[in-house]
C-alpha positions as semicolon CSV with decimal commas, in nm:
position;residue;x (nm);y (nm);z (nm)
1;X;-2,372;0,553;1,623
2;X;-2,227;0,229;1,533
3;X;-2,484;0,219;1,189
4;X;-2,370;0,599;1,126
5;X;-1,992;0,502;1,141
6;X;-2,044;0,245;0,916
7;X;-2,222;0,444;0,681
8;X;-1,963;0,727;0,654
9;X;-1,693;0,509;0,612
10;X;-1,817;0,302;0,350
11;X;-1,954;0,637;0,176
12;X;-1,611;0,761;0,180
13;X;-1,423;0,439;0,046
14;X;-1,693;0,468;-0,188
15;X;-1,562;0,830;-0,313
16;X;-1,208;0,757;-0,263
17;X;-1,271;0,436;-0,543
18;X;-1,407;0,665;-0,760
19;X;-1,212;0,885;-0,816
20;X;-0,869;0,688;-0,778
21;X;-1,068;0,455;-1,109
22;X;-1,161;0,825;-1,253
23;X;-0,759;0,897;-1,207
24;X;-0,870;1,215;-1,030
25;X;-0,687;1,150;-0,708
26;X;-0,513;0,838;-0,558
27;X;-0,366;0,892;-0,193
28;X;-0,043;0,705;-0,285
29;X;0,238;0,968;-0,394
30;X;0,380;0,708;-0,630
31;X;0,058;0,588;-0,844
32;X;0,022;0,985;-0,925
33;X;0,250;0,939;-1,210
34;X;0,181;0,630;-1,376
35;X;-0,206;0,758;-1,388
36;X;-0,146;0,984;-1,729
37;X;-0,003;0,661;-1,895
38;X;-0,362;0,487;-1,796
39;X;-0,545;0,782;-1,896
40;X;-0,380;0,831;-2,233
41;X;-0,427;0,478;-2,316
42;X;-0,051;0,343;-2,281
43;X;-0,132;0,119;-2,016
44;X;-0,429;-0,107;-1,943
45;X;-0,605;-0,114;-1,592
46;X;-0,486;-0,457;-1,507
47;X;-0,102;-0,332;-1,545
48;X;-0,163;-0,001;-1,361
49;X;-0,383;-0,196;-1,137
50;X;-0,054;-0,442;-1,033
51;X;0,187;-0,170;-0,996
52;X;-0,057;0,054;-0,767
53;X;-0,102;-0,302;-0,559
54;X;0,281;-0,371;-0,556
55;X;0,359;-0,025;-0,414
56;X;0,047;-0,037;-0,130
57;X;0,000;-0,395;-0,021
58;X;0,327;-0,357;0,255
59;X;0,145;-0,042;0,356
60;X;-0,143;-0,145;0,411
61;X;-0,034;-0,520;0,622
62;X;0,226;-0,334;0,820
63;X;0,135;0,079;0,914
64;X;-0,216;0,044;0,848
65;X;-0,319;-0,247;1,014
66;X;-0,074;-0,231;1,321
67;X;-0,193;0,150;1,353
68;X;-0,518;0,106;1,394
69;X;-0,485;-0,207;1,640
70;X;-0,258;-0,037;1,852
71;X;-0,501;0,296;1,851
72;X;-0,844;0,185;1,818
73;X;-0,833;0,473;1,516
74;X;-0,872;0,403;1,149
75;X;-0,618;0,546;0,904
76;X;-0,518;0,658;0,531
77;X;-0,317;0,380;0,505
78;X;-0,598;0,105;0,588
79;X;-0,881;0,249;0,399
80;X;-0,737;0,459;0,118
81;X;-0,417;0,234;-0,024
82;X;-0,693;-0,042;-0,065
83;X;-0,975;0,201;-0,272
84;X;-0,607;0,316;-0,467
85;X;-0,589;-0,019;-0,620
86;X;-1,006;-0,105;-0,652
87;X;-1,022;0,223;-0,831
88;X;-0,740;0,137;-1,038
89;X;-0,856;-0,192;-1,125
90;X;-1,203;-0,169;-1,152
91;X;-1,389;-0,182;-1,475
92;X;-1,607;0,091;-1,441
93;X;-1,730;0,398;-1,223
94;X;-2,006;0,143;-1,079
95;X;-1,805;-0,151;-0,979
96;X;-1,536;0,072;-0,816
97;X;-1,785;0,245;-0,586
98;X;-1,910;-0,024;-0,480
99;X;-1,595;-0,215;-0,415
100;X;-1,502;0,066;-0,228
101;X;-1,776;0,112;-0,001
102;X;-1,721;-0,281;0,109
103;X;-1,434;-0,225;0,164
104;X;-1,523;0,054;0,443
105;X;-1,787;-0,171;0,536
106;X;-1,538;-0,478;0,592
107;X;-1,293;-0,289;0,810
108;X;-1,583;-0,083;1,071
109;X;-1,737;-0,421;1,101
110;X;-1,424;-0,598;1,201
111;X;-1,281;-0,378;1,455
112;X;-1,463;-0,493;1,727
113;X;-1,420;-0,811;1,716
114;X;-1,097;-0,774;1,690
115;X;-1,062;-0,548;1,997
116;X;-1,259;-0,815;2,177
117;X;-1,014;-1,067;2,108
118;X;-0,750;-0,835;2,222
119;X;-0,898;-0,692;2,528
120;X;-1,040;-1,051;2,628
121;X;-0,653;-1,156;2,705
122;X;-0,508;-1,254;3,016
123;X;-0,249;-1,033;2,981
124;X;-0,388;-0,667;2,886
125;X;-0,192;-0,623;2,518
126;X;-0,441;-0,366;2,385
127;X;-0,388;-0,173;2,731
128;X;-0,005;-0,142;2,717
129;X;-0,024;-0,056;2,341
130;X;-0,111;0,286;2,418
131;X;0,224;0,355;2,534
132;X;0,346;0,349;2,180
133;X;0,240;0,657;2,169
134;X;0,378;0,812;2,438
135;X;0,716;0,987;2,282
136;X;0,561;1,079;1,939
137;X;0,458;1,395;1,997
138;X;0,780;1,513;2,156
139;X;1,010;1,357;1,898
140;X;0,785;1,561;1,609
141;X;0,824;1,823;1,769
142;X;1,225;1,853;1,681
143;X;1,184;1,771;1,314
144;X;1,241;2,163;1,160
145;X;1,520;2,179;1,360
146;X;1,663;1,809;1,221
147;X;1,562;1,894;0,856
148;X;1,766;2,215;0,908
149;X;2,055;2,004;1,046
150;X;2,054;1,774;0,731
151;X;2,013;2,099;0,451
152;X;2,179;2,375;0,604
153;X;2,467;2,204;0,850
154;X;2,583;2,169;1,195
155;X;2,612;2,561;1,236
156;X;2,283;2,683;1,195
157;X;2,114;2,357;1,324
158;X;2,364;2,462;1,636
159;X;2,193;2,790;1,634
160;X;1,839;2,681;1,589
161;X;1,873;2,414;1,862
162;X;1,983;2,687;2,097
163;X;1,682;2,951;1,990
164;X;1,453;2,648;1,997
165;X;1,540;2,521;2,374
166;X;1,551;2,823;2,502
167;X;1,161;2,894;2,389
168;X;1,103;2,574;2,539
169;X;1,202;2,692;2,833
170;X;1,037;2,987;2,888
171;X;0,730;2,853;2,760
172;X;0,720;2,569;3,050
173;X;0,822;2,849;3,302
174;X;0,573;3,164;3,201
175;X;0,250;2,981;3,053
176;X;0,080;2,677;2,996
177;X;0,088;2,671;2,681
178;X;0,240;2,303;2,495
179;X;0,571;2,408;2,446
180;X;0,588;2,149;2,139
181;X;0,362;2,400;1,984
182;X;0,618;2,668;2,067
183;X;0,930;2,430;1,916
184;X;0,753;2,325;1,616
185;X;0,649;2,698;1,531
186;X;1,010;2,865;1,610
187;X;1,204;2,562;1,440
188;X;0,978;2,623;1,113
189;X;1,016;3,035;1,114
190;X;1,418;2,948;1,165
191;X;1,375;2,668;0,827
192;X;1,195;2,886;0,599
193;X;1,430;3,196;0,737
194;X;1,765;3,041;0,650
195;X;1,602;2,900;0,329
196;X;1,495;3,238;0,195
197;X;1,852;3,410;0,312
198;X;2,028;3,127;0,106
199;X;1,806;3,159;-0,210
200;X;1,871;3,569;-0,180
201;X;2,219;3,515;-0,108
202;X;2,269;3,305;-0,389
203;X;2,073;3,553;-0,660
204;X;2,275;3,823;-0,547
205;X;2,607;3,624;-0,606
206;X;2,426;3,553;-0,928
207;X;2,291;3,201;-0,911
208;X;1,937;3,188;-1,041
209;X;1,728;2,950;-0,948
210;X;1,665;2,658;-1,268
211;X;1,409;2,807;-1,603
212;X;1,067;2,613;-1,506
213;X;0,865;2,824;-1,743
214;X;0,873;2,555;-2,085
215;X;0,710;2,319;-1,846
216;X;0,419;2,579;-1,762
217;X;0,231;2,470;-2,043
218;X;0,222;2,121;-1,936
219;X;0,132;2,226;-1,630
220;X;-0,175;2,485;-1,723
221;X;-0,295;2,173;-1,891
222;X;-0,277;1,874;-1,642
223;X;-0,410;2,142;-1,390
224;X;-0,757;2,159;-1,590
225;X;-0,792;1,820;-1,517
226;X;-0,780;1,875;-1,154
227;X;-1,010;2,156;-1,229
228;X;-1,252;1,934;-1,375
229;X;-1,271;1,696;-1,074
230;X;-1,305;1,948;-0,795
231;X;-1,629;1,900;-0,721
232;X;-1,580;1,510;-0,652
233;X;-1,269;1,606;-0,497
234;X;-1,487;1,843;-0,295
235;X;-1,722;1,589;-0,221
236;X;-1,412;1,323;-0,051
237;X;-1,252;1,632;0,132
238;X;-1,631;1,692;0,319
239;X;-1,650;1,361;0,403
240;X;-1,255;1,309;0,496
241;X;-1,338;1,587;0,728
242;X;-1,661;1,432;0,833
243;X;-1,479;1,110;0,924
244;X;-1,220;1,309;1,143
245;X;-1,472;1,523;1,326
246;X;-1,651;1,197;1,404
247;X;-1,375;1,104;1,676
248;X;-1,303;0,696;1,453
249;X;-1,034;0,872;1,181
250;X;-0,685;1,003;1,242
251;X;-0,489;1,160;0,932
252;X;-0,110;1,063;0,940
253;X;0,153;0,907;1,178
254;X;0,224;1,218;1,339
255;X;-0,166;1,249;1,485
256;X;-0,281;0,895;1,546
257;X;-0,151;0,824;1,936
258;X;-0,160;1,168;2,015
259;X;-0,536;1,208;1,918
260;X;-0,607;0,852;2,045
261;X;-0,507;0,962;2,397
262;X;-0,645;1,286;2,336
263;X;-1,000;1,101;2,321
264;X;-0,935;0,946;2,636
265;X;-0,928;1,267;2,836
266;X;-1,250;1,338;3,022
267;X;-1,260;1,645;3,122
268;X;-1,389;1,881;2,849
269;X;-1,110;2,163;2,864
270;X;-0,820;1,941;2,869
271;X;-0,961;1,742;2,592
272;X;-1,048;2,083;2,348
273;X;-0,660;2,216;2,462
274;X;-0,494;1,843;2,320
275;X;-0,673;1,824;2,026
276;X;-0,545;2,191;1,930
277;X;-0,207;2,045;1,994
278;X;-0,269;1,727;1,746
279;X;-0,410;2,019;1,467
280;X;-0,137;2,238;1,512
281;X;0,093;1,943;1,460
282;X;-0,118;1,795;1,187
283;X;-0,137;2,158;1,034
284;X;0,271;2,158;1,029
285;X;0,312;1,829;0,872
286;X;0,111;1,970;0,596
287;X;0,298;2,277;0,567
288;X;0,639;2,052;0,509
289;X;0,449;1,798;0,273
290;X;0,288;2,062;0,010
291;X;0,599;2,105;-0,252
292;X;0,536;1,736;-0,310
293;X;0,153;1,702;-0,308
294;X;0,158;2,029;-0,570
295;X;0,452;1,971;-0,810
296;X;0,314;1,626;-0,885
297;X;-0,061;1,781;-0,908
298;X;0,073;1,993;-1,162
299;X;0,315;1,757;-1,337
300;X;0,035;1,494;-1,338
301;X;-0,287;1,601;-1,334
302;X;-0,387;1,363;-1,047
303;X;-0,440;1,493;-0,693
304;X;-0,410;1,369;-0,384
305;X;-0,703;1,211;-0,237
306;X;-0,685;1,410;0,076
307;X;-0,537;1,684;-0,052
308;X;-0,262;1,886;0,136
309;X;-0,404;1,699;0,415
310;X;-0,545;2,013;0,571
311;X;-0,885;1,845;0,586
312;X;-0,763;1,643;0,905
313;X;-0,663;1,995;1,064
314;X;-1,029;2,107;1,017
315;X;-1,199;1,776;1,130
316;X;-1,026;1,763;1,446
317;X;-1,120;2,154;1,486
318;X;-1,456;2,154;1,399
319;X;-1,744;2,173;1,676
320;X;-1,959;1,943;1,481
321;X;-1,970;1,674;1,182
322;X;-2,184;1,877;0,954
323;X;-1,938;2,182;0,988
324;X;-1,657;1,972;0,941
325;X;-1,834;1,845;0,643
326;X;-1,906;2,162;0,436
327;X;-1,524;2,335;0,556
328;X;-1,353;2,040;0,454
329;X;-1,509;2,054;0,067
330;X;-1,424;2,453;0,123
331;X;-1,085;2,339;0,216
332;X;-0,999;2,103;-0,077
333;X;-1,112;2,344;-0,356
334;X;-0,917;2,640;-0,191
335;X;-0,591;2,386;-0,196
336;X;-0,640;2,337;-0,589
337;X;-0,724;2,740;-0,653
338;X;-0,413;2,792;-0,491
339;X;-0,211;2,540;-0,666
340;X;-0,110;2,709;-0,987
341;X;0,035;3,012;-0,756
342;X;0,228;2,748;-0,516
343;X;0,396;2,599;-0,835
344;X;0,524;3,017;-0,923
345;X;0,645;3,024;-0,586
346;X;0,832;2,724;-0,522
347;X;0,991;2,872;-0,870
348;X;1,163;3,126;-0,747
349;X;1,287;2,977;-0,387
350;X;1,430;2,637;-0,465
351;X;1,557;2,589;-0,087
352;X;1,190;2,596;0,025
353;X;1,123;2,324;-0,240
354;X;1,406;2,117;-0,133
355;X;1,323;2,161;0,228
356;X;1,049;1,942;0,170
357;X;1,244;1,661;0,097
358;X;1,425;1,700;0,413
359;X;1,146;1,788;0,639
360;X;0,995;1,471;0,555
361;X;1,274;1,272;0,587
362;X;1,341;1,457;0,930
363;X;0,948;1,355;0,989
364;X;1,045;0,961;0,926
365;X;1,338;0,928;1,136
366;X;1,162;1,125;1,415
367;X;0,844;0,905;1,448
368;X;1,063;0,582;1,363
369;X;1,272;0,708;1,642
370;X;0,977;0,774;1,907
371;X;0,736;0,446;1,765
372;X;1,082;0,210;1,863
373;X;1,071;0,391;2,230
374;X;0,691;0,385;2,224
375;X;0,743;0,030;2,157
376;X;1,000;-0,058;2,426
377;X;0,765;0,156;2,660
378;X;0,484;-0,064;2,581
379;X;0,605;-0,444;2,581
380;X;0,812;-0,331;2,942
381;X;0,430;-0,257;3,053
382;X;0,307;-0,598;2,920
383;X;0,573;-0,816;3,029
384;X;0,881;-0,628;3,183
385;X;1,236;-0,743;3,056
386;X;1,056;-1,038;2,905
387;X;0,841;-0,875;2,671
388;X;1,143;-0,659;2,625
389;X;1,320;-0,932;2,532
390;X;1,082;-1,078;2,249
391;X;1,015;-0,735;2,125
392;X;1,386;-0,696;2,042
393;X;1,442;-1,018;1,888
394;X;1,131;-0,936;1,698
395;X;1,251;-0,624;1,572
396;X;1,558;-0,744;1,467
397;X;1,482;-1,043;1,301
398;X;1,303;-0,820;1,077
399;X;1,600;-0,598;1,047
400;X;1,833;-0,894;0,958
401;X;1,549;-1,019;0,703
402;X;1,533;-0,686;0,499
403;X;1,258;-0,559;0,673
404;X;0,957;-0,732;0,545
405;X;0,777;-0,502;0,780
406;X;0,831;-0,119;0,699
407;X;1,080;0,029;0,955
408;X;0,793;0,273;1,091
409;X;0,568;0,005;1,171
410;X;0,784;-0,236;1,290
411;X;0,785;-0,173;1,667
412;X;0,400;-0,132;1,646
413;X;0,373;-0,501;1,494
414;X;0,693;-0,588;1,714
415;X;0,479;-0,539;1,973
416;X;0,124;-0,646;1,920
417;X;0,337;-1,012;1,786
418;X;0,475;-0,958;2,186
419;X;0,138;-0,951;2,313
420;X;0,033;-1,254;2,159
421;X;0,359;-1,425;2,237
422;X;0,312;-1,358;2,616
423;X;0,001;-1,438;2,617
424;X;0,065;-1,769;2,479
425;X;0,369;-1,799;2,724
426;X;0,113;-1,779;3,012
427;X;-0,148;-2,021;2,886
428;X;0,153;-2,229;2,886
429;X;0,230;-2,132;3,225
430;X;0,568;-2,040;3,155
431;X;0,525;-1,720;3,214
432;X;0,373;-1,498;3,513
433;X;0,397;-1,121;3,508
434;X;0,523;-0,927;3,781
């Protein structure tokens, strides 16, 4: 299994080089639109190559790695910002898919000894991490009804918070049924509801939504391009899909702890029954993140390498890796049919397209939110109000120092740094925990 894991992973960093050096599809939102500059010929690789580095590298040090220590899981972040900037850079086809695939190679091969280290401690760090996850899936849950908060107001949010407790409620009392896949689905109908109203509202007071249609040529072109590459886009979305169905990938922040304790679960039922709930969460973080993903396809050319990220949806889902494989290459090419029809329609409703922007800003604060209790949850495990206590200076020194460490990984590096620090504290014998 190990050899299999290895292979997979360093196949897909492989791809992922490719076709970020064949400025098909990088997973960082902000190479997309330096990548017709590169392709035109107004910048060289080595330029595009440094800015594509500059806007990964904190990625990668702080989400990425912290992430994947604290889940055992690997992530976009730690395998994908690094084949960005090897496909960018790389001389040639050759060299980045091969750069690529030791990269994969590198990171599989690591992970266990770093978990040995970890677990090996007298004071069980790895252990306690899980709590981080703990709150995550709760706090995600509220994130249409924040996002309608910050774009509509206080009254409808009022309303929506109302509508959405209330099915909370009677979920928990009449079925078993999540009821964060109950919020999540009510707070979204609500969004896209009062989004619509306003757009129709606003044509019939006769406010028409901003003339797109002299950028439609530029748009029909840079969308042949992406045309072009489907089928080595197809190829990375079967084996994105591939990795996730394999139980060693998670997607985004919103999946990671929940499908880490997911895997945990023993008995079969329970298991099947969370991993819906991590889908139908990934499934909604897609919904609020495809205005972006398809007005920069279409203004650039470049997709992203996992696409609307509805590949992770179908990994987790699928019964087996091969069937993940083939209906995650089914998936991608769907997404880019579609794309030329998404652009019409985020034409004509302008509130859906600017609901985006607050639905993932709702997202952020959310999991920054439940990652900082995760994080309190976790070092009160390890070390009560001592670890506390180091996991607060911690995260504010790196407040006070700009935050050198991006604010959404910070209490997951807070914390593994507490680990280590208690650890060393009891070698020391200056500290014993309760």
């Amino acid at each position: 299994m190990e050899i299999y894991n290895i292979g997979l992973i360093a196949a897909l960093c492989a791809m992922t080089a490719l076709i970020a050096h064949m400025s098909a599809a990088v997973f960082h939102d902000g190479i997309r639109p330096i990548l017709p500059q590169l392709i035109e010929g107004n910048m060289t690789r080595r330029d595009a190559g440094s800015v594509a580095f500059g806007l990964s590298i904190g990625f990668v040090a702080s989400v990425g790695i912290s992430f994947t220590l604290s889940t055992g899981l690997l992530n976009p972040w730690l395998l994908f910002l690094p084949t960005d900037i090897i496909g960018v850079m790389a001389a040639n086809r050759v060299i980045a898919a091969i750069g690529g695939g030791i990269w994969g190679v590198l990171v599989v091969t690591s992970l266990a000894g770093v978990n040995a280290v970890l677990t090996g401690l007298p004071i069980d760090a790895l252990g306690a991490l899980g709590e981080l996850g703990t709150p995550v899936m709760s706090a995600f849950a509220l994130f249409p009804l924040l996002a309608i908060f910050y774009q509509f107001g206080w009254k409808p949010g009022a309303v929506a918070a109302v509508v959405i407790l209330i099915s909370r409620l009677l979920v928990i009392k009449f079925t078993a049924i999540y009821p964060e896949s109950i919020q999540i689905f009510v707070g979204m109908v609500m969004l896209v509801g009062i989004a619509i109203r306003k757009d129709m509202t606003d044509k019939a007071n006769g406010t028409a939504p901003p003339d797109m249609s002299g950028m439609r040529s530029l748009f029909e072109e840079r969308t042949k391009r992406i045309f072009k590459n489907m089928p080595f886009l197809a190829v990375t979305g079967a084996l994105i899909a591939a990795a996730a169905a394999s139980g060693i990938f998670a997607g985004s922040e919103v999946s990671i702890y929940s499908l880490a304790e997911a895997y945990k679960i023993e008995d079969a039922a329970a298991q099947k029954e969370a991993l819906n709930q991590v889908a139908l969460s990934e499934f909604m973080r897609g919904l609020g993140f495809i205005p972006l993903i398809a007005t920069t396809a279409l203004a650039t050319g470049v997709y992203g390498v996992v696409g609307f990220t509805f590949v992770f949806v179908v990994g987790y889902l699928s019964p087996n890796v091969p069937v993940a494989a083939v209906l995650g290459a089914v998936t991608i090419c769907l997404e880019i049919l579609l794309l030329r029809s998404i652009g019409r329609f985020l034409e004509q409703f302008p509130s859906i397209r600017n609901a985006s922007d607050n639905i993932r800003n709702s997202m952020n604060i959310l999991m920054e939110f439940a990652l900082l209790i995760g994080g309190v949850l976790a070092v009160m495990k390890m070390g009560s109000t001592t670890g506390f206590t180091i996991f607060a200076v911690l995260y504010y020194l790196n407040e006070v120092m700009g935050r050198p460490v991006l604010k959404i990984a910070a209490p997951a590096v807070a914390a593994i740094l507490t680990g280590v620090i208690l650890n060393i504290l009891f070698v020391l014998g200056l500290f014993v925990p309760a």
